[in-house]
MOPAC internal coordinates of N, CA, C and O (Angstrom, degrees):
PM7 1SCF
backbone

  N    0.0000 0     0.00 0     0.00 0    0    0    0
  C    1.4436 1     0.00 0     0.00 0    1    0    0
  C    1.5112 1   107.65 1     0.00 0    2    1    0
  O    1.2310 1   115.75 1   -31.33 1    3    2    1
  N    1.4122 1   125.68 1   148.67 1    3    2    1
  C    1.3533 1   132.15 1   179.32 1    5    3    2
  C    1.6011 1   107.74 1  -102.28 1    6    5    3
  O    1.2310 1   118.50 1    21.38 1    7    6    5
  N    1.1255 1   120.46 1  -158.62 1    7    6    5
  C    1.6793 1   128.87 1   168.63 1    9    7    6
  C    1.1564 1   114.41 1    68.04 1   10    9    7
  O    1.2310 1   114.06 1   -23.99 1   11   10    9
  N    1.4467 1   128.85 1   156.01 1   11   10    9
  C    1.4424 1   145.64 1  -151.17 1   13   11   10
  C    1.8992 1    87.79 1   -81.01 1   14   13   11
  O    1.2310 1   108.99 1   159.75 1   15   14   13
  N    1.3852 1   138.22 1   -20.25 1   15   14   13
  C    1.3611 1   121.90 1   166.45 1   17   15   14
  C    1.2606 1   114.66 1   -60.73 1   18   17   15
  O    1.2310 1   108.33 1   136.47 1   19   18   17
  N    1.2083 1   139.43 1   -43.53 1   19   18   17
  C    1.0546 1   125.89 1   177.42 1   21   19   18
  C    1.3839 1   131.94 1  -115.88 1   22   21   19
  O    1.2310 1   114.75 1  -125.30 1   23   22   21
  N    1.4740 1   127.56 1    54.70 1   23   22   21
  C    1.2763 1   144.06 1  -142.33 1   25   23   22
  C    1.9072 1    89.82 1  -100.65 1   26   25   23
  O    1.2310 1   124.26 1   133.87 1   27   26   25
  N    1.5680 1   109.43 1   -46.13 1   27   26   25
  C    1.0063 1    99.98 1   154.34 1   29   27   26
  C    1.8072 1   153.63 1  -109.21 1   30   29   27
  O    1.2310 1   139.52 1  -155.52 1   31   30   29
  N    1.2583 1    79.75 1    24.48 1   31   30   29
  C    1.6214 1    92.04 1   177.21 1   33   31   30
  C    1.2114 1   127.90 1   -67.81 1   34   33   31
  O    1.2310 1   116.96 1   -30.35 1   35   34   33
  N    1.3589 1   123.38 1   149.65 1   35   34   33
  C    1.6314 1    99.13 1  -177.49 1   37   35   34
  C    1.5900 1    98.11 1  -171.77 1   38   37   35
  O    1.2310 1   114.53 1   -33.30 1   39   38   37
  N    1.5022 1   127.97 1   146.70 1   39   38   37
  C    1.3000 1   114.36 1   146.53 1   41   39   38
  C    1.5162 1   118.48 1   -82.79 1   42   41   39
  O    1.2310 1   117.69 1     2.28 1   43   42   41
  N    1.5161 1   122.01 1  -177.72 1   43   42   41
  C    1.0009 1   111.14 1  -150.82 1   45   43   42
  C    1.8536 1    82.01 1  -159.48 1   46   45   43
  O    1.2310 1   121.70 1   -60.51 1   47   46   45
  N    1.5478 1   114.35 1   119.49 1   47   46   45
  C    1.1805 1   105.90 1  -179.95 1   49   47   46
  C    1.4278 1   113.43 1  -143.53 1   50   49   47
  O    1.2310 1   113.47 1   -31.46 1   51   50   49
  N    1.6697 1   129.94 1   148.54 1   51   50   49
  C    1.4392 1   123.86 1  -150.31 1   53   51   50
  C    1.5440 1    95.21 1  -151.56 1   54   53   51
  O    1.2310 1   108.73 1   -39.42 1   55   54   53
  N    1.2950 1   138.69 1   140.58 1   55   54   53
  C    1.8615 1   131.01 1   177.20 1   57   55   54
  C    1.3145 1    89.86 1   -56.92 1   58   57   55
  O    1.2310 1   111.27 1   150.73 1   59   58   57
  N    1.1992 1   134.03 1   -29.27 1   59   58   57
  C    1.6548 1   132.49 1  -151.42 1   61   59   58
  C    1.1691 1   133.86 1   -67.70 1   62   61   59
  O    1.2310 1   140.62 1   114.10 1   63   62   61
  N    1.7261 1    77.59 1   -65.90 1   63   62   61
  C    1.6335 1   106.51 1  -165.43 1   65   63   62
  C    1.9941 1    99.52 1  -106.76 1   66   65   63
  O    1.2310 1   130.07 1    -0.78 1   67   66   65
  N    0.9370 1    98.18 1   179.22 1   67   66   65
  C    1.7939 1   114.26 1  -163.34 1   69   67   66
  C    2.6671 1    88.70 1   -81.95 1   70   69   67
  O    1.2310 1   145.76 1   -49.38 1   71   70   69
  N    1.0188 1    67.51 1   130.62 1   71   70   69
  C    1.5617 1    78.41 1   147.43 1   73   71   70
  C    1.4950 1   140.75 1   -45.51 1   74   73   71
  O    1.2310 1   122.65 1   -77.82 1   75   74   73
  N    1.2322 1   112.53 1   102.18 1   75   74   73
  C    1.5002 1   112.41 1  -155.03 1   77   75   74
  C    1.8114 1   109.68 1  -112.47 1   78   77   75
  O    1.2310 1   120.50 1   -38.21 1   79   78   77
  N    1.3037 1   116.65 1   141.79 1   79   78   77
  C    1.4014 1   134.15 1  -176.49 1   81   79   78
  C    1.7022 1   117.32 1   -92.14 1   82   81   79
  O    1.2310 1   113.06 1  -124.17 1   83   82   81
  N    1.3364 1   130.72 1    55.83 1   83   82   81
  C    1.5811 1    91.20 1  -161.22 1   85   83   82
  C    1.8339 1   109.20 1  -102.20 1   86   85   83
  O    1.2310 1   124.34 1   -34.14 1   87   86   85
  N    0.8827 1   109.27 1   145.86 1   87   86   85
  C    1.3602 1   124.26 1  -175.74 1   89   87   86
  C    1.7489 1   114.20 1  -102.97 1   90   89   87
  O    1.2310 1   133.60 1   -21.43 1   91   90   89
  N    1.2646 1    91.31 1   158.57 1   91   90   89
  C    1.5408 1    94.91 1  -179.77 1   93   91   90
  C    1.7754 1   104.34 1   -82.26 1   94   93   91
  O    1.2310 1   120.60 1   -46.85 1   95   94   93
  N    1.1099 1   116.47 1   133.15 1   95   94   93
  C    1.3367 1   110.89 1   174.08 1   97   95   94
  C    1.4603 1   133.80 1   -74.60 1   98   97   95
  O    1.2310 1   124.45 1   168.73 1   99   98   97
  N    1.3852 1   109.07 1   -11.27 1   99   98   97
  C    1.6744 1   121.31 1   160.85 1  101   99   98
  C    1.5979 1   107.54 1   -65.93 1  102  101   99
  O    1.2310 1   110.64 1   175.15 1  103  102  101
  N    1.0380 1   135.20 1    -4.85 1  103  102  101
  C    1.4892 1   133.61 1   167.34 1  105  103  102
  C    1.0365 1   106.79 1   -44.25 1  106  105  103
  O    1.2310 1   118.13 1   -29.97 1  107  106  105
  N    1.6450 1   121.17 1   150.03 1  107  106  105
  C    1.2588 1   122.62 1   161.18 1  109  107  106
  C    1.1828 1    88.31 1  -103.34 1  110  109  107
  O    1.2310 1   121.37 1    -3.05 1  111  110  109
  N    1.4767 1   114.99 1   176.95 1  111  110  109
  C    1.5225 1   120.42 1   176.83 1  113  111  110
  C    1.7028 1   128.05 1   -65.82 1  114  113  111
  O    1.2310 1   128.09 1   147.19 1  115  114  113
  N    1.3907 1   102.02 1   -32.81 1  115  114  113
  C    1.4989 1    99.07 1   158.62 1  117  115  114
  C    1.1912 1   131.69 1   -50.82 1  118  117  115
  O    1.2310 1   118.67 1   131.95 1  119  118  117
  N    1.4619 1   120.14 1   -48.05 1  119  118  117
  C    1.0391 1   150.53 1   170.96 1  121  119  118
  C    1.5441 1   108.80 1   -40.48 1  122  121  119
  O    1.2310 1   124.32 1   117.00 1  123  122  121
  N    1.6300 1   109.32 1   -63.00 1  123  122  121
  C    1.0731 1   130.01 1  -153.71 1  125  123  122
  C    1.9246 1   102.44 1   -76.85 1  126  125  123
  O    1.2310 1   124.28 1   161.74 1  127  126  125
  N    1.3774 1   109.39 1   -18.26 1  127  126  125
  C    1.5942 1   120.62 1  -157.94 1  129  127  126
  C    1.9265 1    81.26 1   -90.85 1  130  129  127
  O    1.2310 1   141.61 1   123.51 1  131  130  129
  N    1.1654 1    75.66 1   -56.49 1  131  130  129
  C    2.4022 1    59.02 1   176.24 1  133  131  130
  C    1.1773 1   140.52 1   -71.89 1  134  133  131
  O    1.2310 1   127.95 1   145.46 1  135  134  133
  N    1.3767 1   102.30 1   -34.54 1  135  134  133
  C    1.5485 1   114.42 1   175.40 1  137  135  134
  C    1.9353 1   102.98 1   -62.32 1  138  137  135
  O    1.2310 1   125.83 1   133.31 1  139  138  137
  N    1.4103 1   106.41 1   -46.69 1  139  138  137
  C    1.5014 1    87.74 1   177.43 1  141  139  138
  C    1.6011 1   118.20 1   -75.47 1  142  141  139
  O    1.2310 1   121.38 1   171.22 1  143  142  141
  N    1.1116 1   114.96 1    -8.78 1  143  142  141
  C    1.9605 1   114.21 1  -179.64 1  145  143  142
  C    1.5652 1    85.58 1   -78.80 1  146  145  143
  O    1.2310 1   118.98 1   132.39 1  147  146  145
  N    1.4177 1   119.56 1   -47.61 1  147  146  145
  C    1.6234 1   101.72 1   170.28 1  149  147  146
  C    1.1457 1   149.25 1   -15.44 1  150  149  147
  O    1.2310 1   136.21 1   105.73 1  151  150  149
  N    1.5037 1    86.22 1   -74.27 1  151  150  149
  C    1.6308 1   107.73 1   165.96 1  153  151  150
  C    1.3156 1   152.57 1   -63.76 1  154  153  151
  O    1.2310 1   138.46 1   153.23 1  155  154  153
  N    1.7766 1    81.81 1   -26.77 1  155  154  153
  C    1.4523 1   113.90 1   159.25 1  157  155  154
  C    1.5988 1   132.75 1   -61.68 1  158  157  155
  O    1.2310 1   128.95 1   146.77 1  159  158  157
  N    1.8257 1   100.36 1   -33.23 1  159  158  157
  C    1.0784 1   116.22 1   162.75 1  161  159  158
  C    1.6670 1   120.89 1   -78.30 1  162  161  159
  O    1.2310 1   123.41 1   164.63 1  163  162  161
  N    0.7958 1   111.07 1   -15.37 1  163  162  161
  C    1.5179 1   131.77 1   159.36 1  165  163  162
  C    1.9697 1   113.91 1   -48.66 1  166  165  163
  O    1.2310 1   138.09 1   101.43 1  167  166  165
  N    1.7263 1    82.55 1   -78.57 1  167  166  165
  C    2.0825 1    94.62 1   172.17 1  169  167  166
  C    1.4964 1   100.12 1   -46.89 1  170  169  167
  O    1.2310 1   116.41 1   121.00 1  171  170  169
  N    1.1743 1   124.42 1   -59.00 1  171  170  169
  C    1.9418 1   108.71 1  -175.74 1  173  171  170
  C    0.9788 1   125.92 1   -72.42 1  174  173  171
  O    1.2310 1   119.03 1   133.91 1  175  174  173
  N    1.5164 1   119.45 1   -46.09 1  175  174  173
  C    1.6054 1    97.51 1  -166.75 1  177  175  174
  C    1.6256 1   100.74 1   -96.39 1  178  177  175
  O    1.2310 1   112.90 1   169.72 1  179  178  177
  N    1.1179 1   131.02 1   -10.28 1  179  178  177
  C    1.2333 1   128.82 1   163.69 1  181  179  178
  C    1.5032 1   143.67 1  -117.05 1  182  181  179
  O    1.2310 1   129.25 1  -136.10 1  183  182  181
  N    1.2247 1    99.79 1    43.90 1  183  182  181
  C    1.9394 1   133.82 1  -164.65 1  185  183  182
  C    2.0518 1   104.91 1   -47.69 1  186  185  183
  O    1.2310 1   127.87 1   154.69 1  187  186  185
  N    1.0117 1   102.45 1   -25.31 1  187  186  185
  C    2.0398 1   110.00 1   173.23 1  189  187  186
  C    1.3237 1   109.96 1   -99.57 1  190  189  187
  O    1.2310 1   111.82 1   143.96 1  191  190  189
  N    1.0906 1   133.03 1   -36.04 1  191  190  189
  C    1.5142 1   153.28 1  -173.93 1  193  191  190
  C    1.6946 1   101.76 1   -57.92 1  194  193  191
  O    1.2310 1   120.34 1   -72.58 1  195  194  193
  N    1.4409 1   116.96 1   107.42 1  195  194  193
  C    1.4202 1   115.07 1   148.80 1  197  195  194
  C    1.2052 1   114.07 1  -117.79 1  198  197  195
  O    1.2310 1   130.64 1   -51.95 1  199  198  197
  N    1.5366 1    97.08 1   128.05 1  199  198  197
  C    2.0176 1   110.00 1  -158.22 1  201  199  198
  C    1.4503 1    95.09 1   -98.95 1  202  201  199
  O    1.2310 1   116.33 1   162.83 1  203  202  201
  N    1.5239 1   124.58 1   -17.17 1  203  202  201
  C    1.5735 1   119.90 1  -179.15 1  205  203  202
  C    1.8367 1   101.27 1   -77.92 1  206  205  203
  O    1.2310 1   120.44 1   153.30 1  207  206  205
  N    1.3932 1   116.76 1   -26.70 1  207  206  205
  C    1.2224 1   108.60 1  -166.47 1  209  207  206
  C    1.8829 1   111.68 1   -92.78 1  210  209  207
  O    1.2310 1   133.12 1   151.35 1  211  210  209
  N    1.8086 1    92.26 1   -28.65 1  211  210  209
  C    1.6942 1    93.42 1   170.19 1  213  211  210
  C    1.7890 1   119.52 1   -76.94 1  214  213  211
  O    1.2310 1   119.99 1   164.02 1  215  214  213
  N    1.5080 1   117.63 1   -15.98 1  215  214  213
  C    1.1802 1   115.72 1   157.49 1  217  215  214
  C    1.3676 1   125.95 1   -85.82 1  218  217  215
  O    1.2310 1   124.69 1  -172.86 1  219  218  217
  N    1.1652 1   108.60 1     7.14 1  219  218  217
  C    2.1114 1   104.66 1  -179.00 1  221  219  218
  C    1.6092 1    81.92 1  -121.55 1  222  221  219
  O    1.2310 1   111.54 1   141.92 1  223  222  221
  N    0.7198 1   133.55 1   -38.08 1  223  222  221
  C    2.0389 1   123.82 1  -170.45 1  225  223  222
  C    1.4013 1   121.38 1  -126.88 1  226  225  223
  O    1.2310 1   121.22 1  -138.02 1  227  226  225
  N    1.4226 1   115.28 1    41.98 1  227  226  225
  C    1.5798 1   130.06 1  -167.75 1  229  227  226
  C    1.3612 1   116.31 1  -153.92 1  230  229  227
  O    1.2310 1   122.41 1   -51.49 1  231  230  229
  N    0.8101 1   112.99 1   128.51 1  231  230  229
  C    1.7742 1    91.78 1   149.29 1  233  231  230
  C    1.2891 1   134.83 1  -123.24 1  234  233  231
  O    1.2310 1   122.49 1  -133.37 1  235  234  233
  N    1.8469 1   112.84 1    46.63 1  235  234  233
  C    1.0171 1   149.13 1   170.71 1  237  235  234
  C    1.8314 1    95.29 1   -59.32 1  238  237  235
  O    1.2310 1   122.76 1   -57.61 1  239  238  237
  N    1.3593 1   112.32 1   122.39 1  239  238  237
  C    1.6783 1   111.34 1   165.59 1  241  239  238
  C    1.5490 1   105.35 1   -63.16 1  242  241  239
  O    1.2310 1   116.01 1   -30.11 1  243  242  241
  N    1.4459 1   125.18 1   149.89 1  243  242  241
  C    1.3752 1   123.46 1   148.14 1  245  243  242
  C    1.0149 1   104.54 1  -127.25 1  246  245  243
  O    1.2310 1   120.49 1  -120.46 1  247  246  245
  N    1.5824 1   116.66 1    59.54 1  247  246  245
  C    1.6659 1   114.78 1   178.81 1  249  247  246
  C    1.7854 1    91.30 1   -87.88 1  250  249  247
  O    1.2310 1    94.66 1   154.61 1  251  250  249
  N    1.1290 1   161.70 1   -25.39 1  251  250  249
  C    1.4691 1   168.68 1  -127.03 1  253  251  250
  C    1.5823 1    92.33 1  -124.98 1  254  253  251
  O    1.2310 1   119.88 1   147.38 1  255  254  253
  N    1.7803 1   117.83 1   -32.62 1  255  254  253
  C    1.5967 1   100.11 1  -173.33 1  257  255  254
  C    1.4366 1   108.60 1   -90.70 1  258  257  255
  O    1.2310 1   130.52 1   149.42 1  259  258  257
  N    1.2575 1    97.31 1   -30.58 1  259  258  257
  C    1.4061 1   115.10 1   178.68 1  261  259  258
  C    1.8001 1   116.47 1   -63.10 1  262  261  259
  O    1.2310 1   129.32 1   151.53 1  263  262  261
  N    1.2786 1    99.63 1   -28.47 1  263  262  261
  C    1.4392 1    96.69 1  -174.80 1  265  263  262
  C    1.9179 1   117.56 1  -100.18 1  266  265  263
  O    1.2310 1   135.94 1   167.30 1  267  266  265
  N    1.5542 1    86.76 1   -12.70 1  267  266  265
  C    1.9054 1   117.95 1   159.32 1  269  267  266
  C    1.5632 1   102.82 1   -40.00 1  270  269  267
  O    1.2310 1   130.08 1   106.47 1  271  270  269
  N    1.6392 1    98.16 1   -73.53 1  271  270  269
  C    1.0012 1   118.76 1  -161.90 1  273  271  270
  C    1.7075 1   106.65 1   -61.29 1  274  273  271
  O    1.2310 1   114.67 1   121.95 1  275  274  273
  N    1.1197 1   127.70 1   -58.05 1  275  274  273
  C    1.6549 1   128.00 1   178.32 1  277  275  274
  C    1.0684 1   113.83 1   -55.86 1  278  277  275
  O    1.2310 1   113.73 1   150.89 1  279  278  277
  N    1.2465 1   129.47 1   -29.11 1  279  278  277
  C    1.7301 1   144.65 1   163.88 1  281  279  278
  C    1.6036 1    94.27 1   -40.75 1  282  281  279
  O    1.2310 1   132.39 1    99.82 1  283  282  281
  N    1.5888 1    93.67 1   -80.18 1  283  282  281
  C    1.5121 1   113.97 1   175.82 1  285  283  282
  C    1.7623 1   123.52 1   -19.80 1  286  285  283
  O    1.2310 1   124.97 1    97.93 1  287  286  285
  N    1.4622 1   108.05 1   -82.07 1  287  286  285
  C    1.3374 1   109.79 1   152.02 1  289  287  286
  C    1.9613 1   133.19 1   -15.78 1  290  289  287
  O    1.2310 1   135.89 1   105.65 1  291  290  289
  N    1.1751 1    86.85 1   -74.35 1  291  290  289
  C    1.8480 1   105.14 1   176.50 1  293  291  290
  C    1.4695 1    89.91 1   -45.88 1  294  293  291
  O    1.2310 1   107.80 1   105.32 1  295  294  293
  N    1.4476 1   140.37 1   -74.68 1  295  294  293
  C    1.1444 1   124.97 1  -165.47 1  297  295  294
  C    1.5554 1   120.83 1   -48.85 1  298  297  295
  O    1.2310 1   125.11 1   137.67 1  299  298  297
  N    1.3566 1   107.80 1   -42.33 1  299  298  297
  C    1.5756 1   123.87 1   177.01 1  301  299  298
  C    1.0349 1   129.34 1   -25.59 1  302  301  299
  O    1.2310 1   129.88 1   107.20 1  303  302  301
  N    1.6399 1    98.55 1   -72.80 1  303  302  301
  C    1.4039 1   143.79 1   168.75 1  305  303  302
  C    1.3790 1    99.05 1   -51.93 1  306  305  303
  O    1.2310 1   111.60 1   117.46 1  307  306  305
  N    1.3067 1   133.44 1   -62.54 1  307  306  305
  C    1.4663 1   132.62 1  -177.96 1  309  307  306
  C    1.2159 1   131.16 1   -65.89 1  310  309  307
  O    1.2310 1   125.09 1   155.27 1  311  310  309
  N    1.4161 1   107.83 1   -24.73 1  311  310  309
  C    1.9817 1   108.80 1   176.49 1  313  311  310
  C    0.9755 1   133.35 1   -20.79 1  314  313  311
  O    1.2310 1   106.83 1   -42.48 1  315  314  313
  N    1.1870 1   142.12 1   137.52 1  315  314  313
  C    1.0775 1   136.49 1   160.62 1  317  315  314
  C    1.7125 1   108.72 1    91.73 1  318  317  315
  O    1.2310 1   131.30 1  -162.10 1  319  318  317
  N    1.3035 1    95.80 1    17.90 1  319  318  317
  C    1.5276 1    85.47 1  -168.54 1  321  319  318
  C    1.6741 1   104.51 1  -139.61 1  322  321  319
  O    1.2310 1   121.46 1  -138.11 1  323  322  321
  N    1.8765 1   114.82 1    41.89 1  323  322  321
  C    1.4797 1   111.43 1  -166.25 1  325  323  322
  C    1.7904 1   111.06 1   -58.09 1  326  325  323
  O    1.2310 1   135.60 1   -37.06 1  327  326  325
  N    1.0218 1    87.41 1   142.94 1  327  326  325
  C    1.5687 1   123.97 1   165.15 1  329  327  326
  C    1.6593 1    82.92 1    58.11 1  330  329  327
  O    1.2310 1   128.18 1  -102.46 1  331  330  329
  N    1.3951 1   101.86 1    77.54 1  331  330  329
  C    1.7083 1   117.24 1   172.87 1  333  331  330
  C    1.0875 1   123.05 1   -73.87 1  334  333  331
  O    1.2310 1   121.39 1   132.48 1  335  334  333
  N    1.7770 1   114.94 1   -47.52 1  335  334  333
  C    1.6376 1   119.30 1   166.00 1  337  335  334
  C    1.6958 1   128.65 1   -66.78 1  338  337  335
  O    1.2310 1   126.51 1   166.44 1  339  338  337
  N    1.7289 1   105.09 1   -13.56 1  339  338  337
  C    1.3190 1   128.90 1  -150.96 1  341  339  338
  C    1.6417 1    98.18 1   -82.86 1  342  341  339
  O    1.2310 1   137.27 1   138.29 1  343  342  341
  N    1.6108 1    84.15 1   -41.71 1  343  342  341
  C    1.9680 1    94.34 1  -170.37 1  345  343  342
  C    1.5104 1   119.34 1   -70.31 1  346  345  343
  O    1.2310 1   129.82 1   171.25 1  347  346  345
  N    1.7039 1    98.66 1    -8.75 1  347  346  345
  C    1.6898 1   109.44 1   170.09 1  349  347  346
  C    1.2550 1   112.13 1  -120.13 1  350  349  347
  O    1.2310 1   114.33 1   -84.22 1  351  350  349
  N    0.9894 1   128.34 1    95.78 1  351  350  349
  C    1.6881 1    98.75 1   168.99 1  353  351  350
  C    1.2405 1   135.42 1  -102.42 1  354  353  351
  O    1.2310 1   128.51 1  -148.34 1  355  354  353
  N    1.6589 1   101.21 1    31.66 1  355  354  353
  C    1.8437 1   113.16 1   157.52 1  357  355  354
  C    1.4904 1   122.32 1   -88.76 1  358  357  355
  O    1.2310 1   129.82 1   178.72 1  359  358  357
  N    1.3715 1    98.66 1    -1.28 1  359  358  357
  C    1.4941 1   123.46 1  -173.01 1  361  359  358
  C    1.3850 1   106.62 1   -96.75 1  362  361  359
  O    1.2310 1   133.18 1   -72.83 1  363  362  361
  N    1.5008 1    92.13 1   107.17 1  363  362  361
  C    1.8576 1   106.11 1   170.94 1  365  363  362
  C    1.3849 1   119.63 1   -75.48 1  366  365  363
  O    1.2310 1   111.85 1   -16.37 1  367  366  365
  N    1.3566 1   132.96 1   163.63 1  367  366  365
  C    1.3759 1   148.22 1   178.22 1  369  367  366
  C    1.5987 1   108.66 1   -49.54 1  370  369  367
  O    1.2310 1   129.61 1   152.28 1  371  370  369
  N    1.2460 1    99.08 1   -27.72 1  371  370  369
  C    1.5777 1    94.42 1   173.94 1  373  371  370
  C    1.2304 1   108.49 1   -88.10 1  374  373  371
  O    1.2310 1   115.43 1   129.92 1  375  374  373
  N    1.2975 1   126.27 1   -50.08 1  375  374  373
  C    1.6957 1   117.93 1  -165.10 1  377  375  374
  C    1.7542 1   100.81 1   -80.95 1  378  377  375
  O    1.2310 1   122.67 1   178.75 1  379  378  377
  N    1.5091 1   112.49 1    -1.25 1  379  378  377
  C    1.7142 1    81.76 1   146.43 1  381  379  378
  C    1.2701 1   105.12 1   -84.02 1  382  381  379
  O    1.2310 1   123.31 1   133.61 1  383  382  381
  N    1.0065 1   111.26 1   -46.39 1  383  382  381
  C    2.1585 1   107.66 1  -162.23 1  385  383  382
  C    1.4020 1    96.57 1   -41.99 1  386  385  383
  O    1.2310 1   113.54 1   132.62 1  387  386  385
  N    1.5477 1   129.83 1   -47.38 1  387  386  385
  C    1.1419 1   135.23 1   178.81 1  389  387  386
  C    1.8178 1   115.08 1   -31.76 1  390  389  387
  O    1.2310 1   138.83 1   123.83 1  391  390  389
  N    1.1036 1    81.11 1   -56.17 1  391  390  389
  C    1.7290 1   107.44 1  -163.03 1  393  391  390
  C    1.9500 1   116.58 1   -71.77 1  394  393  391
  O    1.2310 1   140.68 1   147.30 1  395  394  393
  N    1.5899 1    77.48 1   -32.70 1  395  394  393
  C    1.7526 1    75.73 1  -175.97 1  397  395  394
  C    2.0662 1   103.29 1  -107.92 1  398  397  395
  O    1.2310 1   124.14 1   172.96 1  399  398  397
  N    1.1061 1   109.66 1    -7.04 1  399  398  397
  C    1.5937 1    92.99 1   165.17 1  401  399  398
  C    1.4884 1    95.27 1   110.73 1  402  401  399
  O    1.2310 1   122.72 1  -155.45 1  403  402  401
  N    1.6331 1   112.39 1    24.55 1  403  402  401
  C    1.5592 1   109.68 1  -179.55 1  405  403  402
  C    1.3629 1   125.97 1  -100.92 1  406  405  403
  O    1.2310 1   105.05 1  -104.49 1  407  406  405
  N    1.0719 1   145.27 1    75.51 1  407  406  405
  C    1.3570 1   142.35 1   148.52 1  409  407  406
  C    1.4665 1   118.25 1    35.49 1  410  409  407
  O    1.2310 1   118.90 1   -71.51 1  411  410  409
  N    1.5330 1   119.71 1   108.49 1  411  410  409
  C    1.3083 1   121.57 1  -176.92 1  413  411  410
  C    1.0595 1   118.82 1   -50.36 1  414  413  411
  O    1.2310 1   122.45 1   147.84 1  415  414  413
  N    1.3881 1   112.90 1   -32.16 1  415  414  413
  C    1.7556 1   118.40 1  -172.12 1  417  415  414
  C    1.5065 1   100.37 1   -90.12 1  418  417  415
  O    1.2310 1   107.58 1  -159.40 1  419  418  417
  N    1.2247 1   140.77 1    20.60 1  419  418  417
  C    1.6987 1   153.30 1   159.74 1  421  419  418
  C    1.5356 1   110.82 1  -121.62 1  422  421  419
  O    1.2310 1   121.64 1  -164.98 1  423  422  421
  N    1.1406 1   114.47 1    15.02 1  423  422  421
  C    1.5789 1   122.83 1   172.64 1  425  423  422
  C    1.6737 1   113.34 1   -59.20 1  426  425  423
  O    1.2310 1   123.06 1   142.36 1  427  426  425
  N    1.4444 1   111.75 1   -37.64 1  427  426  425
  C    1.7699 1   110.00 1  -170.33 1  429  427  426
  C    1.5718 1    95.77 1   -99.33 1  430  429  427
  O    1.2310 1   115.14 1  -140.03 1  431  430  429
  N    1.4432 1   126.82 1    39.97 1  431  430  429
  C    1.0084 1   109.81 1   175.97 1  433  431  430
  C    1.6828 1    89.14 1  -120.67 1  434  433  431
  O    1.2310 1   130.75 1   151.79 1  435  434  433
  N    1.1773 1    96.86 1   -28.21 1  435  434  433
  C    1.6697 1   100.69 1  -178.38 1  437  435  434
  C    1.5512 1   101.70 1   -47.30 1  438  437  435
  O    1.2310 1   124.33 1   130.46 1  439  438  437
  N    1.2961 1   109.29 1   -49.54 1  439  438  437
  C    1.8293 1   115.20 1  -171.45 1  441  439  438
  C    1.5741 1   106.85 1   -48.27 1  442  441  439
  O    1.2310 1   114.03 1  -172.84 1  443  442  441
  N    1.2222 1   128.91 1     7.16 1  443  442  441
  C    1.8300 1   142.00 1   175.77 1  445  443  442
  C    1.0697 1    97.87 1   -93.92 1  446  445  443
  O    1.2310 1   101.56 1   146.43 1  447  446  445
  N    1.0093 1   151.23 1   -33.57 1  447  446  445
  C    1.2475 1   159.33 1  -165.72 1  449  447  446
  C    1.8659 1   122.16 1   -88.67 1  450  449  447
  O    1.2310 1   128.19 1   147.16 1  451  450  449
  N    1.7990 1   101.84 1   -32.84 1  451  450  449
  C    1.1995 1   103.31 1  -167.39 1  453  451  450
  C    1.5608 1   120.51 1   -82.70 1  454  453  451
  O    1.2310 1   120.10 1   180.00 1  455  454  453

């Protein structure tokens, strides 16, 4: 993910120690409910992958992990809830994003879904 929300977000992973989440603490909770399904999508589908170290000493794109991961999220956030936009259809792309905890600027991703 790009943008001043998550400048410090990050997982955090060690053979050692347990798998760690840390978030920026200026989150509001909306905020805070995606950025960690984010990251989360991060620990699974990309468990070798450090995207803080290929963007500061690479110039490997992680526009594909990055967009893994928000994929990731949207589903998260959405479970349990098939064909969510389908079951309304006075319900615009926003008032699901609204509804399920999605980020305005991840609004046209919802349209994958419909």
């Amino acid at each position: 993910m790009t943008g001043d929300h998550y400048a410090e977000d990050t997982s955090q992973r060690s053979a050692t120690a347990p798998t760690l989440i840390v978030l920026n603490q200026e989150l509001d909770e909306f905020w805070a409910r995606f950025v960690c399904a984010h990251e989360l999508g991060h620990i699974i589908l990309h468990p070798h992958v450090n995207t803080a170290f290929l963007l500061r000493s690479t110039l490997f794109s992680v526009d594909k992990i990055e967009k893994q991961a928000n994929r990731f999220a949207i589903e998260l956030l959405t479970v349990g809830s098939s064909c969510w936009c389908q079951q309304d259809d006075s319900m615009t792309v926003r008032e699901c994003a609204a509804r399920y905890g999605i980020p305005r600027e991840f609004e046209e991703l919802l349209a994958f879904y419909q």
